[in-house]
C-alpha positions in Angstrom: 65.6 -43.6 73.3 62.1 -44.7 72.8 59.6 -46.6 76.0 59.8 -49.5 73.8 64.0 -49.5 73.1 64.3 -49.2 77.1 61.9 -51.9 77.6 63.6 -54.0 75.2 66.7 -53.6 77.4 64.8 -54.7 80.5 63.8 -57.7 79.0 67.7 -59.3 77.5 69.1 -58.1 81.1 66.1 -60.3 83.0 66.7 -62.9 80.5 70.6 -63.3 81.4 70.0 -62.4 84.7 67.4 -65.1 85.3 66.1 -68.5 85.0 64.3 -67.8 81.9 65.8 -69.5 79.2 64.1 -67.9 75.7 63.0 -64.4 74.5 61.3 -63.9 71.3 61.1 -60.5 69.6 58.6 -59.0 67.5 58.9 -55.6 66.4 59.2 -53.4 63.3 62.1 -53.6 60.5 64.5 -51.1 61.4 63.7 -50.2 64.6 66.4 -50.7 66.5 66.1 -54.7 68.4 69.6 -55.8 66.7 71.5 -52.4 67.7 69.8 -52.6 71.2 70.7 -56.3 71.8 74.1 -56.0 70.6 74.6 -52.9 72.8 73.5 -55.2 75.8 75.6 -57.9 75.1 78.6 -55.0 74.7 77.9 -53.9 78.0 77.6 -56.7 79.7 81.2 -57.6 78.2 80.0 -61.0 76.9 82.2 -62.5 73.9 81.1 -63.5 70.5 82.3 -67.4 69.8 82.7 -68.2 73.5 79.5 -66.8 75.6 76.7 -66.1 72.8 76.5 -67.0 69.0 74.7 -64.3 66.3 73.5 -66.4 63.8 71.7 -64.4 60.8 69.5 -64.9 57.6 68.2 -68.6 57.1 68.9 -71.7 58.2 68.5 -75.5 58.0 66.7 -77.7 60.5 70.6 -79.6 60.3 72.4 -76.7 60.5 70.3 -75.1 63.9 70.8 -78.7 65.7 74.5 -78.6 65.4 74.7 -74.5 66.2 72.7 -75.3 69.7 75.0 -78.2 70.0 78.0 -75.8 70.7 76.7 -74.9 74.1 78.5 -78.4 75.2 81.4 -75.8 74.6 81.1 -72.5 75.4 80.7 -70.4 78.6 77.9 -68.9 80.6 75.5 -67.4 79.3 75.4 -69.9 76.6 73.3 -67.3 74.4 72.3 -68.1 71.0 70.6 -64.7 69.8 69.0 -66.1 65.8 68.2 -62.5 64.4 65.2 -61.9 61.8 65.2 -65.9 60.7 61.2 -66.2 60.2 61.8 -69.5 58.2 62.6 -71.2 61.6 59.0 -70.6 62.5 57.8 -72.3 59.1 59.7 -75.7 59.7 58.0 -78.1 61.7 61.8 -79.5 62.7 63.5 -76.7 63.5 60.3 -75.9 65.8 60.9 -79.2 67.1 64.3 -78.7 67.8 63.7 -75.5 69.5 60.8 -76.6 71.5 63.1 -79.4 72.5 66.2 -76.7 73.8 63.8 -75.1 75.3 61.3 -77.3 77.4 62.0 -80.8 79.2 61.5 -83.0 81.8 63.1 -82.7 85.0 64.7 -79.6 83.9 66.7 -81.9 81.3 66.4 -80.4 77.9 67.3 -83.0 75.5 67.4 -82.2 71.9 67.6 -84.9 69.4 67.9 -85.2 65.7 66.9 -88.1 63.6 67.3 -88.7 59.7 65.3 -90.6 57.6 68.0 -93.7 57.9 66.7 -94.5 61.1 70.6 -95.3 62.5 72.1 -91.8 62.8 71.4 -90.4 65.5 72.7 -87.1 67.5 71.2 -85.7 70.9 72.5 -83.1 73.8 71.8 -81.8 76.5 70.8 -77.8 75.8 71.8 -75.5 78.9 71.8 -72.3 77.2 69.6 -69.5 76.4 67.4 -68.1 73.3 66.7 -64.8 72.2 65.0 -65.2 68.8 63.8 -61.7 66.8 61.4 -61.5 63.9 59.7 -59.0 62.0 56.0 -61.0 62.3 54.8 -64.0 63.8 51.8 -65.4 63.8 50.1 -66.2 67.2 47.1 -67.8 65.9 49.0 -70.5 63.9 50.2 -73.9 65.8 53.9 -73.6 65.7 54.1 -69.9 66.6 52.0 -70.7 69.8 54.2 -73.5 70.8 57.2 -71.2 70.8 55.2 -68.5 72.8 54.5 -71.3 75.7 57.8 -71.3 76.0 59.4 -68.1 77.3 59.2 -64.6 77.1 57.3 -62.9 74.2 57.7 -59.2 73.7 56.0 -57.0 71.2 57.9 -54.2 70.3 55.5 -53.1 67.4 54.9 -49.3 67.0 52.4 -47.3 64.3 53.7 -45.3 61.8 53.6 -42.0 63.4 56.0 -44.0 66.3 58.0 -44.8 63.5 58.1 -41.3 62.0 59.1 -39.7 65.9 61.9 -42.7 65.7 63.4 -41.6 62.1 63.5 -38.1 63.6 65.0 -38.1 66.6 67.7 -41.2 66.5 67.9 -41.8 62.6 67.7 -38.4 61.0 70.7 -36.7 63.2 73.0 -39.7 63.0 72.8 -40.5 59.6 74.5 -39.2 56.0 75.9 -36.8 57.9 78.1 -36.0 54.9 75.2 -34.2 53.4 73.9 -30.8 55.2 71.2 -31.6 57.4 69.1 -29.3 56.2 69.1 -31.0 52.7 68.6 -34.4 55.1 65.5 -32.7 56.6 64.0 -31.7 52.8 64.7 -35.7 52.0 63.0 -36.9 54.9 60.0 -34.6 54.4 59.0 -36.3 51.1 60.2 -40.2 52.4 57.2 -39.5 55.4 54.1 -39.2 53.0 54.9 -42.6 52.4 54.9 -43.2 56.3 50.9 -45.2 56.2 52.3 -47.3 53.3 52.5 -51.4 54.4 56.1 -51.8 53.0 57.1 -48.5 55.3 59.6 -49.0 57.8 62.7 -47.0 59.4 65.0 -48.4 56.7 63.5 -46.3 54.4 65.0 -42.8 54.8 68.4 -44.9 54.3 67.3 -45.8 50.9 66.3 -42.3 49.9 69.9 -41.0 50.2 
């Protein structure tokens, strides 16, 4: 396991442990954050539904107001772990909505949500935690930095020839193991002259068999 796979693990057990209440994730596709957090989350015992929620893929500004809602509901840690949804960043209400769960006054966060009616509505009290992982985010624009004010940011992204050590030693051994390694190790050879492409990542010696 990589420095940056441990480090990851250091930083979802100070999270739970601690009075931080949000981690944001930035690292590589297929390098590992999902596997590691889940393996966290195993060891730690915690249950899907009742102490955490995985929520995946995209999401409305709606539909993320009444998913934080639930934490009127479930049980300590009150996680909600939103895994590679970079729209989030890109809507000015779901940034509002998590700025809201994460930030307050008094140590009250109060998250509201307002339609266009004017009449309707809905606001709670947020007690929980955040871990939110993307591929990219960009610092210099206004709604990335206001999530970045708001907890714990850490950069888990590596250079291709990181990526290439990572294919080799966790990826390469554990993977289509119904076909002779050696025959994996010829495969791999011609995926890595592709390693300095843009679009490279660890997802691609998957795609190769």
């Amino acid at each position: 396991m990589s420095t940056k796979h441990k480090t990851l693990i250091e930083y979802v057990s100070m999270l739970l442990e601690s009075d931080e209440n949000f981690l944001i994730v930035r690292g590589n596709s297929g390098m590992g954050k999902t596997h590691i957090i889940n393996k966290v989350l195993e060891e730690l015992e915690l249950k899907e539904g009742e102490q955490y929620d995985y929520i995946s893929g995209y999401i409305t500004p709606k539909q993320l107001f009444n998913t934080l809602s639930n934490c009127r509901v479930m049980d300590s840690p009150k996680l909600f772990w939103l895994d590679d949804i970079e729209g989030v960043l890109n809507n000015k209400i779901s940034i509002g909505i998590l700025k809201s769960a994460l930030w307050g006054r008094n140590n009250r966060r109060i998250v509201s949500y307002e339609t266009s009616r004017g009449n309707d509505v809905n606001r709670f009290e947020f007690d929980g935690k955040v871990i939110l992982v993307v591929n990219d985010i960009n610092q210099e624009r206004t709604l990335g930095r206001a999530l970045l004010d708001r907890g714990i940011f850490y950069d888990m992204t590596i250079d291709p020839e990181e990526i290439c050590s990572y294919i080799e030693e966790c990826i390469l051994p554990n993977t289509a193991q119904d076909i002779d390694i050696e025959e994996r190790k010829l495969i791999w050879d011609k995926v890595k002259r592709f390693s300095g492409s843009e679009h490279f990542s660890a997802r691609c010696l998957g795609r190769a068999f």
